[in-house]
C-alpha positions in Angstrom: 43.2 3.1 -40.3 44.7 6.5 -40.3 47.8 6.8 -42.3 50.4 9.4 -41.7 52.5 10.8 -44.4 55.4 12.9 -44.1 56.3 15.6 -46.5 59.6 17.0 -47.9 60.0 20.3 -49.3 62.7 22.8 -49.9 62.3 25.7 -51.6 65.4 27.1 -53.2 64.5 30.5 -55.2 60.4 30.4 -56.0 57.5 29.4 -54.3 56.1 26.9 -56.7 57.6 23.5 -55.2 55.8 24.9 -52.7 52.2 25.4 -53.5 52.1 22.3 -55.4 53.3 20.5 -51.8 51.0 22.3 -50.2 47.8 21.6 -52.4 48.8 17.5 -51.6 49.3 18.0 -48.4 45.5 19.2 -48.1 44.5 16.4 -50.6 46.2 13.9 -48.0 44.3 15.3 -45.3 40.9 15.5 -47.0 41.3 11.5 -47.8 41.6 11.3 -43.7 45.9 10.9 -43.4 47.7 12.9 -40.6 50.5 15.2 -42.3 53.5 16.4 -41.1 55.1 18.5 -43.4 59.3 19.1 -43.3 60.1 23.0 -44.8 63.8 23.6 -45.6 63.2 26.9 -46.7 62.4 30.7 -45.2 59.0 31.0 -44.2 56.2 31.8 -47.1 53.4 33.9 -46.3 50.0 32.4 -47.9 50.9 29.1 -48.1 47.9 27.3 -47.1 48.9 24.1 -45.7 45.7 23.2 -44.6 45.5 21.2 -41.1 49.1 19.9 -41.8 51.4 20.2 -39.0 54.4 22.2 -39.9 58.4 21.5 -39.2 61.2 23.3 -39.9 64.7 22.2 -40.6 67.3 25.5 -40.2 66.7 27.9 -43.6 68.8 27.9 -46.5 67.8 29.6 -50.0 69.5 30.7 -53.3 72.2 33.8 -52.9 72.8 35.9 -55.8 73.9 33.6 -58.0 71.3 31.3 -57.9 71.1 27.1 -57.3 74.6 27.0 -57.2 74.9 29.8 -54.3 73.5 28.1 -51.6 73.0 30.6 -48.2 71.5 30.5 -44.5 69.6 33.2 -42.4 72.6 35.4 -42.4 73.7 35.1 -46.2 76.6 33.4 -45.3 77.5 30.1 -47.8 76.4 27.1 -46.5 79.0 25.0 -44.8 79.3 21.2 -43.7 78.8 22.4 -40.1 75.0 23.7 -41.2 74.2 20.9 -43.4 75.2 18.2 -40.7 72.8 20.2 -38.4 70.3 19.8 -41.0 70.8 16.2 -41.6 70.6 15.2 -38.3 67.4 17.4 -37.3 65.8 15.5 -40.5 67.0 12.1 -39.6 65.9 12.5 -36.0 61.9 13.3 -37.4 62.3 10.4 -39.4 62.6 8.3 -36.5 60.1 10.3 -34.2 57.5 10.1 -36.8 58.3 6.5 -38.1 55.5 7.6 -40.9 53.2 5.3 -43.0 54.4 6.9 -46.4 56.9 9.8 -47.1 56.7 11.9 -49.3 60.2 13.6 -51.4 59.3 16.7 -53.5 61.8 16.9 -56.4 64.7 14.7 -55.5 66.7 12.7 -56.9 65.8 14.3 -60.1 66.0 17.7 -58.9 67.5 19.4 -55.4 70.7 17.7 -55.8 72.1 20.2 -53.3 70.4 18.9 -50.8 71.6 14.7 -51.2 73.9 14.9 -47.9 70.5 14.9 -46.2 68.3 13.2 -48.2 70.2 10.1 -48.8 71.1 9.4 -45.1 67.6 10.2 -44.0 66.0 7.7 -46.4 68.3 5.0 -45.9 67.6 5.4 -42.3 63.8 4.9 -43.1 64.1 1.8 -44.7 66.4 0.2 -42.7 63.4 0.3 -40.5 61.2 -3.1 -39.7 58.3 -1.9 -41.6 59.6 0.9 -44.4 57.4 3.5 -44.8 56.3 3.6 -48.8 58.7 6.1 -50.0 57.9 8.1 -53.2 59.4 11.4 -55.5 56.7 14.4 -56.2 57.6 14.9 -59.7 56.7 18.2 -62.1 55.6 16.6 -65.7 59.0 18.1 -67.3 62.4 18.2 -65.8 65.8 20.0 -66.9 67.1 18.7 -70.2 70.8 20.1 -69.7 71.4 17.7 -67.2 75.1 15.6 -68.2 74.0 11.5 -68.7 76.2 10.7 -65.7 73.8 12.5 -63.6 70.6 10.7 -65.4 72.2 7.1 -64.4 73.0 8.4 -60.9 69.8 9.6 -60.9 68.0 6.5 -61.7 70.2 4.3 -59.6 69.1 6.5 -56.4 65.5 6.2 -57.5 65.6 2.5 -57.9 67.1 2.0 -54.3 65.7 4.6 -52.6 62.6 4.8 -53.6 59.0 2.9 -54.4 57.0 5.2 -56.3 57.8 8.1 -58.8 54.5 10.4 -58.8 55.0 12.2 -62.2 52.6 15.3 -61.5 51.2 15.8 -65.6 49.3 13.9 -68.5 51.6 11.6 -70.3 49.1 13.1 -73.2 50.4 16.3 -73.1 54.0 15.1 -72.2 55.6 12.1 -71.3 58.4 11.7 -68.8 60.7 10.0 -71.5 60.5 13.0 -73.3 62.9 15.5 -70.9 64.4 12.5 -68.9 65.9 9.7 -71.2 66.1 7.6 -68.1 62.9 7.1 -67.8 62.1 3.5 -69.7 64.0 2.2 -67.1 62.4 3.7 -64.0 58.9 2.6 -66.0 57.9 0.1 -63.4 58.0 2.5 -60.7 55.9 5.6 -62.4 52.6 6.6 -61.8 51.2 10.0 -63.5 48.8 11.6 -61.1 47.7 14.6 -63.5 48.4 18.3 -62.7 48.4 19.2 -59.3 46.0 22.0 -59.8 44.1 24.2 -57.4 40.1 23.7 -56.8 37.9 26.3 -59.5 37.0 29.3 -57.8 35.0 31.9 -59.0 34.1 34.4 -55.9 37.2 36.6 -55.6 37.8 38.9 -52.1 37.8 42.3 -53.9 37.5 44.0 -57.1 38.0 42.1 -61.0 39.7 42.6 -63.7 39.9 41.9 -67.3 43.7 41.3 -67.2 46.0 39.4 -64.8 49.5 39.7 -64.9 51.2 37.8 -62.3 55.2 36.9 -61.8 55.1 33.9 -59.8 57.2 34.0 -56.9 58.6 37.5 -58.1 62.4 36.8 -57.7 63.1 36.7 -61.9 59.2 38.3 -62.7 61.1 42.0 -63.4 61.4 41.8 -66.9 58.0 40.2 -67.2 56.6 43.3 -65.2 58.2 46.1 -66.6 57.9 45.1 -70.1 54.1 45.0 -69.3 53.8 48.1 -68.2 55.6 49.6 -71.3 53.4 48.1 -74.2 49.9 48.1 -72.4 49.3 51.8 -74.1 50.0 50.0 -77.5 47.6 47.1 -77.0 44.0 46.3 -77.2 43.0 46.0 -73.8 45.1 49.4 -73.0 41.9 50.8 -71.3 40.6 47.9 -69.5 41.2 47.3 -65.5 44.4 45.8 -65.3 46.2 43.9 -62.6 49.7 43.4 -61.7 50.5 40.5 -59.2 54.6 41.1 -58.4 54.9 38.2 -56.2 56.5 38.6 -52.9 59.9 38.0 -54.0 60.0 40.8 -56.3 62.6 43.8 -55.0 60.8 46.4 -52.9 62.0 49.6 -55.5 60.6 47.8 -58.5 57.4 47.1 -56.9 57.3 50.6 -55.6 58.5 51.5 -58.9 55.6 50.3 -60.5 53.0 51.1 -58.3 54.0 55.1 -58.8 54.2 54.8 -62.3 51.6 53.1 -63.5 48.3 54.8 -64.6 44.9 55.1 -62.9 43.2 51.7 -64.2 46.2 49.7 -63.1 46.2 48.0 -59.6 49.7 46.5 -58.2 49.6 43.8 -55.5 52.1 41.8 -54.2 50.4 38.3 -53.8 46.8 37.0 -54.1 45.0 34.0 -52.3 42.0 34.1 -54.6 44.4 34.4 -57.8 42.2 30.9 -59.5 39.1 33.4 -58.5 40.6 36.9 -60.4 41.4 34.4 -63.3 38.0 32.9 -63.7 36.6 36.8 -64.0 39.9 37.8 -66.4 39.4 38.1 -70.0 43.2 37.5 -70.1 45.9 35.8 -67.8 49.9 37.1 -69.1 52.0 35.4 -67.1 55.1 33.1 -67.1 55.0 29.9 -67.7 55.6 27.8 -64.4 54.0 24.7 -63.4 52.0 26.0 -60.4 50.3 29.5 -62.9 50.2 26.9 -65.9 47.8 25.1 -63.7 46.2 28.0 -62.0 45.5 29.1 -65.5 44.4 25.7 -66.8 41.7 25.6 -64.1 40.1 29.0 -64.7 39.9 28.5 -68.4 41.6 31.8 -69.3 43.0 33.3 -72.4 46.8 33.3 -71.2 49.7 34.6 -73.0 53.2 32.9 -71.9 56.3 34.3 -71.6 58.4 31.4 -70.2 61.1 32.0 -67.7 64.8 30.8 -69.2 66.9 31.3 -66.1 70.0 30.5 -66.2 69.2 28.1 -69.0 66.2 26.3 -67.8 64.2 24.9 -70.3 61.0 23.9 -68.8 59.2 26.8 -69.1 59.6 27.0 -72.5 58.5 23.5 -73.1 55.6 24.0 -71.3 54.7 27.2 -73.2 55.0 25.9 -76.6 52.9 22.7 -75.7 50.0 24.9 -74.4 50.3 27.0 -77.5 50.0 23.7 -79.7 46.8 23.2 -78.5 45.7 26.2 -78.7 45.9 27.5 -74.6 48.2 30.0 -75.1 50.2 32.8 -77.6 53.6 32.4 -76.4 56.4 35.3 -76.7 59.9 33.9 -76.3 62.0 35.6 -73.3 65.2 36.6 -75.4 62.4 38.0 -78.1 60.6 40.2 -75.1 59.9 44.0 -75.6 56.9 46.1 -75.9 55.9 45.5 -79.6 56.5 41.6 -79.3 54.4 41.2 -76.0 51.2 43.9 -77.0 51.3 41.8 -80.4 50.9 38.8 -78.4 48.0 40.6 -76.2 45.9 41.5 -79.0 46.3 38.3 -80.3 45.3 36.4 -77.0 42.5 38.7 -76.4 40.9 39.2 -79.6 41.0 34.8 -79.6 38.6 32.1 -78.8 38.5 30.9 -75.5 40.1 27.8 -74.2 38.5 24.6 -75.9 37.8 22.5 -72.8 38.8 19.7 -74.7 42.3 20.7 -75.3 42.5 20.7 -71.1 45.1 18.5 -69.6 44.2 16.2 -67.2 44.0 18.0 -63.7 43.0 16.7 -59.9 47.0 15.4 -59.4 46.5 16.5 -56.0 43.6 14.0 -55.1 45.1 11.8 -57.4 48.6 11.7 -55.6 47.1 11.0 -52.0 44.8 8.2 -53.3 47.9 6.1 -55.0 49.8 7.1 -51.5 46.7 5.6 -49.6 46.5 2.4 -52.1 50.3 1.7 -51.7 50.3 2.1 -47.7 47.5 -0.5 -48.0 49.4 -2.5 -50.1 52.2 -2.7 -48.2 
């Protein structure tokens, strides 16, 4: 019997939530499901969502001062009137689609903005006769600044709300316990799926290179980018082919910026589909340190140096970073320590190093993971 599982993702400020929804949603379809897939967010080019069918609740994304700046299409704040459009439009696919399984990315430990819709719209799917199965998409490490009032409230939605908690990671490399001190209580309910990580790729679309510097999305990459730019004549590889990914949510002048200025063996792009492809031919990945290019890098068995994202106090990043160092994946270079000397010591560290051990490898396949224990607890029920 075919199942059909619906999708929820809202993307805020990067793309990431994203392409980790998107690699499940083609893992569900693969094991034979039908998915729909609910965006929140603007439209994403290079998203490949496989044969999932798309639908779109009205936009919303970060202003400029981030998560807690919430705008529309127009950049105007978001007000009651748009988020009761929003709810409604979300309840009403609930109970078009009446799926087998849904699907929440994030929430209720992250996307708390977005709880006037979610909470309605679930509570509305299992009041139905036969309740879908009704699980969080969880990234292996959340944010540890987080009051304990909103831990509890946390863990009280999940335990009412929700059936499953898919924590996308390898308890090996990090337990959920260990950024969320709820999470003895919620034990019952968690499942780790391993990182959602792309398939390995080695034939690329165009030309290689021996370094890969991507920003993720793009929208807090500058620093990252520039920095790059200014210590590759003081590293190693300074004559190598080099490769700048901005991301397409890096300003158009900086992008333009760094196109003019940099020299003849440097190409600048804005995205890349075959990024896991460039990587596998890369003597070196520098990069941030985000779930989504952890993985990326991860699967392509690169040299990587980190330099994690702290935006507006995040921590994850970093935690990520310094456990990939630990075993040996990765030279990290603290944000706040960033400038040219710090990160072209770190190059010629990274590049003049052994390659990845592929015993020191997290777990990956959470995609294909995720959509089997989806499957299994559809049949269950």
């Amino acid at each position: 019997m075919r199942r059909r599982v619906l999708i929820y993702a809202q993307h805020i400020l990067g793309i990431g939530h994203l392409v980790r929804a998107s690699r499940i949603a083609r893992a569900l379809t693969a094991a034979a499901a039908d998915v729909v897939v609910v965006l929140g967010g603007f439209p994403v080019d290079g998203v490949d969502w496989g044969d999932a069918r798309l639908e779109y609740l009205e936009p919303i994304r970060a202003g400029a001062e981030g998560y807690a700046d919430l705008v529309d299409a127009h950049g105007n704040p978001v007000n009651d009137a748009l988020r009761a459009r929003r709810r409604a439009a979300l309840m009403a696919l609930f109970e078009a689609e009446r799926p087998d399984a849904i699907l929440i990315e994030a929430f209720p430990f992250g996307r708390r903005a977005m709880r006037h819709e979610l909470i309605p719209a679930l509570e509305l799917a299992r009041s139905h006769d036969k309740p879908p199965v009704i699980a969080s998409s969880l990234r292996d490490i959340l944010h540890e600044n987080r009051k304990a009032h909103l831990n509890l409230e946390t863990a009280e939605l999940a335990e009412r709300l929700f059936d499953l908690i898919l924590v996308h990671g390898d308890p090996d490399l990090i337990a959920l316990g260990e950024s969320y001190p709820e999470a003895g209580r919620l034990a019952p309910m968690v499942r780790y799926t391993g990182i959602v990580a792309p398939q390995p790729a080695t034939r690329s679309q165009g030309e290689n290179f021996d370094v890969v510097v991507s920003a993720g999305g793009g929208a807090v990459g500058r620093p990252l980018l520039t920095t790059t730019v200014a210590a590759m004549a003081h590293c190693a590889p300074r004559d190598a082919r080099w490769c700048l990914i901005t991301g397409p949510n890096l300003d158009g002048e900086t992008r333009r910026a760094l196109a003019s200025g940099a020299p003849s063996n440097v190409t600048v792009e804005a995205f890349r589909s075959d990024f896991v492809a460039l990587l596998h031919h890369a003597r070196l990945s520098i990069s941030q340190a985000g779930y989504n290019t952890a993985a990326d890098v991860l699967t392509a068995r690169c040299r990587s140096v980190l330099v994690p994202s702290a935006y507006q106090g995040e921590t994850e990043q970093t935690r990520r970073a310094r456990l990939l160092e630990a075993r040996g994946l990765a030279t990290v270079v603290e944000e706040d320590a960033l400038t040219a000397r710090t990160l072209s010591e770190a190059i010629d560290r990274a590049w003049n190093g052994a390659p990845p051990s592929p015993e020191a490898i997290p777990v990956l396949g959470g995609a294909e993971t995720t959509a089997k224990l989806l499957l299994e607890a559809c049949e269950a029920r």
